[in-house]
C-alpha positions in Angstrom: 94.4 122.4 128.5 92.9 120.2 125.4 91.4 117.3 125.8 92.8 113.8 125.3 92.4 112.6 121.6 90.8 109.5 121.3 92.7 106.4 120.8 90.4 104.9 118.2 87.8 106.6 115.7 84.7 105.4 113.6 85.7 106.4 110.2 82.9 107.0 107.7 83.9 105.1 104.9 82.9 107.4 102.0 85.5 110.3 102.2 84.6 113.7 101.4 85.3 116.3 99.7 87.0 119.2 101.5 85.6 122.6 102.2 88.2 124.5 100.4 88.1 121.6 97.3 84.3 122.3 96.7 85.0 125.7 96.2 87.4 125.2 93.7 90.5 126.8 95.7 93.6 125.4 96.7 94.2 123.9 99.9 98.0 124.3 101.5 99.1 121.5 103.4 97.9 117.6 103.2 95.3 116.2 101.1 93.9 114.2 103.2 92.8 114.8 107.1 90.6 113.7 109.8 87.6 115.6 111.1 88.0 114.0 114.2 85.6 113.0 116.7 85.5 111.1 119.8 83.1 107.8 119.2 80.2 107.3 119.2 80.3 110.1 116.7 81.3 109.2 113.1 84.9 110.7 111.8 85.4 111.9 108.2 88.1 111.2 106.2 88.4 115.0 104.0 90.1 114.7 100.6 92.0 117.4 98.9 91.5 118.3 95.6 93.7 116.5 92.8 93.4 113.1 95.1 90.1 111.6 93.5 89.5 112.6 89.6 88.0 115.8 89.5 86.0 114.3 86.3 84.9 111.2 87.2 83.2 108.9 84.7 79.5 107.9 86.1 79.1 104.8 84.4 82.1 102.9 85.8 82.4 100.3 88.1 81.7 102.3 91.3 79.7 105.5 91.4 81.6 107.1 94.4 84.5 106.5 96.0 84.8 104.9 99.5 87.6 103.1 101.6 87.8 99.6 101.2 90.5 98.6 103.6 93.0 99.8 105.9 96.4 99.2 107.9 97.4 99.2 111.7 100.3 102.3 110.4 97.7 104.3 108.8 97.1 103.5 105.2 94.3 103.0 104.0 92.8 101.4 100.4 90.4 103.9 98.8 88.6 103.0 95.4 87.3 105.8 93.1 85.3 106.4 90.0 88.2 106.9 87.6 88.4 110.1 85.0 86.3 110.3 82.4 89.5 110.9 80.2 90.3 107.0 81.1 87.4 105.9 79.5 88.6 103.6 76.2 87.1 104.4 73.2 84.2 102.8 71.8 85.0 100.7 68.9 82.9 100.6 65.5 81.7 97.0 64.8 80.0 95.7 61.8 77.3 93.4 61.9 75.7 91.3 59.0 71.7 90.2 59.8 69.6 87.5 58.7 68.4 89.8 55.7 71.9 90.3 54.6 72.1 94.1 55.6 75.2 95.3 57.5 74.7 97.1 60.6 77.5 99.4 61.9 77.3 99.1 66.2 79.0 100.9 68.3 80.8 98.8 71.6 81.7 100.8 75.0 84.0 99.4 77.4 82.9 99.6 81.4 86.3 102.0 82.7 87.9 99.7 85.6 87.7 101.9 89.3 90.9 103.6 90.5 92.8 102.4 93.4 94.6 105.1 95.8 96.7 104.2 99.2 95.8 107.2 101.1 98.9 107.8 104.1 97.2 109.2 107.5 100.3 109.9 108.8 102.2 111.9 106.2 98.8 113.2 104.4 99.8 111.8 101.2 97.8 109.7 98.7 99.3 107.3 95.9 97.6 106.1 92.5 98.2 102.3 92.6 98.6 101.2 88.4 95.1 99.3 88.0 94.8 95.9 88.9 93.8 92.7 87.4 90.8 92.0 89.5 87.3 91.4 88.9 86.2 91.6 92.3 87.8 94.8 94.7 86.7 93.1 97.9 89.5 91.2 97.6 92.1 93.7 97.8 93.7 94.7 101.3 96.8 96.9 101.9 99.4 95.6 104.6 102.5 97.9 105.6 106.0 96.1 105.8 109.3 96.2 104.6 109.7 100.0 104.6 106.8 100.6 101.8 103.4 98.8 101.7 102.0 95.7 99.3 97.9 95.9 97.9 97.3 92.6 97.6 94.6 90.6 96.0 92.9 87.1 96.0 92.4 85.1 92.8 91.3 81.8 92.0 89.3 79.2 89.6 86.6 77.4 91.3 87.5 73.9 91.3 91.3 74.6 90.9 93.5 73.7 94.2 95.5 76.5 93.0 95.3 80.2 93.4 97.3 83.3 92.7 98.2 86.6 95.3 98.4 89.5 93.0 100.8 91.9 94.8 102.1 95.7 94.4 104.6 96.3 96.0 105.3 100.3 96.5 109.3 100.2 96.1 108.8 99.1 92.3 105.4 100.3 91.8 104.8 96.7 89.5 102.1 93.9 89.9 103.5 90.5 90.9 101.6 87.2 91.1 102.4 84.9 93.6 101.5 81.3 93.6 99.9 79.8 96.7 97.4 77.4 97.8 93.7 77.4 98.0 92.5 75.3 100.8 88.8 75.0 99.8 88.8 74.4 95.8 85.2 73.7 95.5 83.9 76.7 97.2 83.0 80.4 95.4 85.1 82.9 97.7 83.1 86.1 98.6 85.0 88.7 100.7 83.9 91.2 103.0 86.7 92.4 104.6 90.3 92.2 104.3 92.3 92.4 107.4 95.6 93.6 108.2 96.9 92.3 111.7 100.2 90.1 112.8 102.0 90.8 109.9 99.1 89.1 107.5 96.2 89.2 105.7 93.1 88.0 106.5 90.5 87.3 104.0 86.8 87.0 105.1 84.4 85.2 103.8 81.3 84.9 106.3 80.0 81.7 105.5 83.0 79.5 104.8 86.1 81.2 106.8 89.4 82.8 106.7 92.4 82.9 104.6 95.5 84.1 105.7 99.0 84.2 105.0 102.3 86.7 104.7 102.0 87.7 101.7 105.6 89.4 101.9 107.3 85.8 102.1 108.6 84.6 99.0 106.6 81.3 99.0 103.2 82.5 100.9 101.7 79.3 102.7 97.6 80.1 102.6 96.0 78.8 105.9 92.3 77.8 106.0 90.7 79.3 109.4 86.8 78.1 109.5 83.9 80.2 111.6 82.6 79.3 114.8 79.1 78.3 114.4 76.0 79.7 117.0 74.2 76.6 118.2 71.4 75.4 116.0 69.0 76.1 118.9 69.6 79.8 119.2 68.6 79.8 115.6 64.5 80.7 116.5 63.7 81.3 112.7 60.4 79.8 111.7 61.6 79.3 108.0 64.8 77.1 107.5 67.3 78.0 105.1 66.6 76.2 101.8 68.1 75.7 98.3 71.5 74.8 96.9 74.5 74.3 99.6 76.0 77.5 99.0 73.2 79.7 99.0 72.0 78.2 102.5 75.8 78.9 103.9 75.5 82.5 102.4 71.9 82.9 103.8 73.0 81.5 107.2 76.0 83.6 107.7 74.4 86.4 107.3 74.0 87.5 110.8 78.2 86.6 111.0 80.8 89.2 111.5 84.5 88.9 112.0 86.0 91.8 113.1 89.6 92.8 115.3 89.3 93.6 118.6 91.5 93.4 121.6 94.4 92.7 119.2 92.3 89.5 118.7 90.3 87.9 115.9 86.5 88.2 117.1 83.3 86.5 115.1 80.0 87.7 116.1 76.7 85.9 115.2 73.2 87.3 115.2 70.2 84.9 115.5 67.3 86.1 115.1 64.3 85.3 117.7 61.5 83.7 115.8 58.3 86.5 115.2 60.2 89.8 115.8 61.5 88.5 118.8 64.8 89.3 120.5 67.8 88.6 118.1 71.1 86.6 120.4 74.2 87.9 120.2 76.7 85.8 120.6 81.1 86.4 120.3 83.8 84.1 119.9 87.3 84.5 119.8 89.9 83.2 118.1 92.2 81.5 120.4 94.8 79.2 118.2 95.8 79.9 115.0 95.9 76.9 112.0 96.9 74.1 112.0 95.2 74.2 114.9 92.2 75.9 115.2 90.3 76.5 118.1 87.8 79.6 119.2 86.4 80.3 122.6 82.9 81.5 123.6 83.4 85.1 124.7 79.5 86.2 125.8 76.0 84.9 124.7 73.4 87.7 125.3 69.8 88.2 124.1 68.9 91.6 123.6 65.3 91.1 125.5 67.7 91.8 128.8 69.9 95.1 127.1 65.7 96.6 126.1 65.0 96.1 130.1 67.9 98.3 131.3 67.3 101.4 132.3 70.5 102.8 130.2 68.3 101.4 126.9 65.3 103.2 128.1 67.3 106.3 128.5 67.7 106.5 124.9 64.0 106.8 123.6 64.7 104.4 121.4 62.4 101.8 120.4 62.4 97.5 121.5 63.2 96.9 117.8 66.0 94.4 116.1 69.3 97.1 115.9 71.8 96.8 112.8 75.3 95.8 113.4 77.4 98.4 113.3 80.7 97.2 114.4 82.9 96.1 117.3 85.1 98.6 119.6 88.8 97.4 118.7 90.0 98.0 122.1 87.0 96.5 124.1 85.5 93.5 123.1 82.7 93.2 125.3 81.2 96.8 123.4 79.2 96.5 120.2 78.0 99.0 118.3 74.6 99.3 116.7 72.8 101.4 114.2 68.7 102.2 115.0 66.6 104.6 113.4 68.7 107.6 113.4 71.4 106.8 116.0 74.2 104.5 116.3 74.6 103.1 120.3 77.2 101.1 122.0 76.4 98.0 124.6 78.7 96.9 126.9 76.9 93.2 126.5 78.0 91.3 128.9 76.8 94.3 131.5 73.7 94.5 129.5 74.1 98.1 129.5 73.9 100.9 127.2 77.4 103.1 127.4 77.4 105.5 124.5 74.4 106.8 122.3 74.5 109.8 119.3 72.8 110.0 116.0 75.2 109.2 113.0 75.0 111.7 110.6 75.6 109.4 108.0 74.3 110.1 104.6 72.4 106.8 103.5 69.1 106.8 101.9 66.5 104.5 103.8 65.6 103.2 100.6 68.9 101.7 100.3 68.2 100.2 103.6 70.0 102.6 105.9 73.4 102.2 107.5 75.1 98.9 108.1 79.0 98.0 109.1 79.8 98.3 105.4 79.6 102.1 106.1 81.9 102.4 108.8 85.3 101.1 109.7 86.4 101.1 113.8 90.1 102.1 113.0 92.8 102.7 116.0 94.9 105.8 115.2 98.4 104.7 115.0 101.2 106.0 116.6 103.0 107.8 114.0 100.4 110.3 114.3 101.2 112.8 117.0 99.8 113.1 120.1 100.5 116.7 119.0 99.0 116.8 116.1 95.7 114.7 116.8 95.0 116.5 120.1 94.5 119.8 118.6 92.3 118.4 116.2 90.4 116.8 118.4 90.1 120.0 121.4 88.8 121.9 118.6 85.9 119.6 118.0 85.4 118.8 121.3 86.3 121.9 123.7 83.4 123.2 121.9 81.2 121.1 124.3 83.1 121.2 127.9 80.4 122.5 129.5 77.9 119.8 130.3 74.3 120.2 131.9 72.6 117.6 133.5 68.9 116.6 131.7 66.0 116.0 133.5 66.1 112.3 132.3 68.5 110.2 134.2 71.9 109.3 133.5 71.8 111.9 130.5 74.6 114.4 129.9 74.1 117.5 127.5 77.2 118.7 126.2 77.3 122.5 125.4 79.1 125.3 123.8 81.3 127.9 125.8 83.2 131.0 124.1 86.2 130.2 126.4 85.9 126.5 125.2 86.6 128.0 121.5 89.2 130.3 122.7 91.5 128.0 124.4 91.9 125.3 121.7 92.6 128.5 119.3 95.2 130.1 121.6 97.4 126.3 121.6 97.1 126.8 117.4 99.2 129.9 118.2 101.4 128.5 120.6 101.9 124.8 119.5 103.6 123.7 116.0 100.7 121.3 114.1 102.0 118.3 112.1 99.9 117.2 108.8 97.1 118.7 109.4 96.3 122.1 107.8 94.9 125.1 109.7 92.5 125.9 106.9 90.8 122.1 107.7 91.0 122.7 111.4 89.1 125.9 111.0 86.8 125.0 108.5 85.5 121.9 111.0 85.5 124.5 113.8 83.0 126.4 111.9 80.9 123.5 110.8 80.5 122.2 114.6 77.1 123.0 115.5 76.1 125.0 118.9 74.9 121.8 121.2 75.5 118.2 120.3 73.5 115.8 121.0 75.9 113.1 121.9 75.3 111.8 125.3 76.9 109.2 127.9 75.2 107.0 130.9 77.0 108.5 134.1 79.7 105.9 135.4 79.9 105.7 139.1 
């Protein structure tokens, strides 16, 4: 029998580009899919060919394209290089100098990214007409009303007044939306865009949230601001200097508000002073505006997760870890990137529950992998059990045979030939929804002979 799909993935935010696409031959079937694995593995998101441009042009905006938000039903916002057949023409420009001499000059124009909805469930993906934003982490996606809305975030510093840019898919058209912007004097930088309770969240890590319905006629803009750690966990030997808003940006840096739970969570990292122990601490959102109010979830220090035995277990090193994101069904797990692995703590346990390497593709000169490069994203539940379990046996029947390591609490996971046989006799016997059979082979064939994912033993 397959195994159980997971209910939640860690989706590497930079898609890729399908087997059968690289090699230039048509793929039946969806143009997007999952290479799905069980966490703490990372998932990919494979593309199709004809979804991205096949020519894209290198000097726009963004060099590559990646995923910049996503919806509980399965959408999610991907931004691309756009074709180098977009690119405007350059315009001849004459120029007079100081000596009198006219100069002819030659002006480019930078080509504006391309914006794609990308459907999970139904394998589709959808060109969205190019917006009027300077800034794209200000767009989110939200489903609703039998289509979906992109929606983005503009406003003049100073102005109490801001504008919701909206597409809506049933007329495929831009609208702008008036609404409020409760903190006129401050320079909105977005991380994140969140879709959850029928809203968007907008986050800004040093001065709050923003969130409204932006399918109501008249959207009112609430003003949600961050719980702060306590000064004293704050073990930094330099303060944070300079102008107001650099110190905010500089202190928030450690912040992260994520969904977990079905709950808004903020996490904030302190730093011990002289490579000490960074604090950990989580808060969660527990009244919505006007009212405001969030509640202290856990306070750890990681001192006490480096003198577990499940840390030890891991080889890794008693150095600061990376953020990597929080488990959207558990809240007490956080995941973290070190070195060449990404690791989940259950922190209030102090206890390592899940280590693997990432296989991410990030250079360490551009600093290594962060939570920018991965989303935690539930699978929704228009995608079939069906569908999603065969994907999943495939990639992980191939290790049901596990042998115990001479470390403790270690699990091996190994390859079987009747593990690869059973998950290809249910291909025969069992109808697959949106997802082709030329993916689910291809990933087959990529999964390596012994993995070196591995799990404390629970009692």
């Amino acid at each position: 029998m397959a195994s159980a799909s997971p209910s939640w993935v860690i989706l590497d935010v930079a898609p890729r580009l399908s087997t059968a696409a690289a090699d230039g031959e048509p793929q039946p079937g969806s143009a997007i899919s999952l290479a799905l694995a069980a966490p703490p593995r990372i998932t990919k998101l494979d593309v199709g060919p004809g979804v991205f441009p096949a020519d894209p042009d290198t000097q726009a905006r963004v060099s590559r394209p990646f995923i910049l938000a996503t919806d509980p039903s399965g959408l999610l916002l991907a931004i691309a290089p756009p074709s180098m057949s977009e690119r405007a023409p350059e315009e001849e420009r004459v120029w007079r100098g100081p000596d009198g001499v006219e100069r002819t000059i030659r002006v480019g124009h930078i080509s504006p990214p391309a914006y794609l909805v990308l459907d999970l469930p139904s394998g589709a993906a959808s060109r969205v007409p190019d917006p009027d934003v300077l800034n794209a982490s200000s767009l989110g996606v939200i489903a609703g009303r039998g289509g979906f809305m992109v929606v983005g975030f503009q406003n003049m510093v100073g102005s109490r007044n801001a504008n919701l840019i909206c597409f809506l898919s049933e007329t495929r058209e831009w609208v702008v939306k008036k609404v409020d912007n409760p903190e006129p004097r401050w320079i909105w930088t977005f991380c994140d865009v969140i879709s959850h309770d029928g809203k968007l969240w907008w986050v800004d890590r040093a001065a709050g949230l923003l969130v409204c319905n932006p399918f109501a006629d008249k959207p009112e803009m609430a003003y949600v601001p961050l719980v702060r750690a306590d000064d004293d966990d704050d073990d930094t030997d330099e303060p944070h200097r300079g102008c107001g808003y650099c110190s905010q940006r500089m202190a928030a840096s450690g912040r992260y508000v994520k969904l977990s739970g079905g709950k808004i969570r903020c996490v904030e990292m302190t730093c011990g002073s002289k490579g000490g122990a960074p604090k950990f601490s989580m808060g969660t959102l527990a009244t919505v505006p006007p009212t405001v109010m969030w509640d202290l979830h856990y306070k750890v220090s990681f001192d006490e997760i480096w003198a577990d035995d499940s840390y030890k277990a891991t080889g890794l090193p008693e150095k600061a870890p990376e953020f990597a994101l929080v488990h959207p069904k558990n809240p007490d797990v956080i995941y973290f990137f070190l070195e060449e692995h990404i690791f989940g703590v259950d922190m209030p346990a102090r206890k390592v529950v899940e280590c693997a390497p990432h296989e991410l593709d990030v250079p360490a000169s551009k600093g290594g992998p962060s939570s920018s490069c991965v989303l935690a994203w539930e699978l929704p539940p228009t995608m079939t059990a069906v569908s999603w379990n065969i994907v999943f046996s495939l990639e992980q029947q191939l290790a049901v045979t596990s042998q115990k390591d001479h470390a403790p609490h270690h699990r091996r996971l190994l390859c079987s030939p009747l593990s690869v046989a059973l998950p290809l006799m249910e291909l025969i016997l069992i109808r697959i929804h949106h997802v082709p059979l030329r993916s689910i082979l291809a990933s087959l064939m990529r999964m390596p002979a012994w993995s070196g994912a591995w799990a404390p033993e629970r009692a």
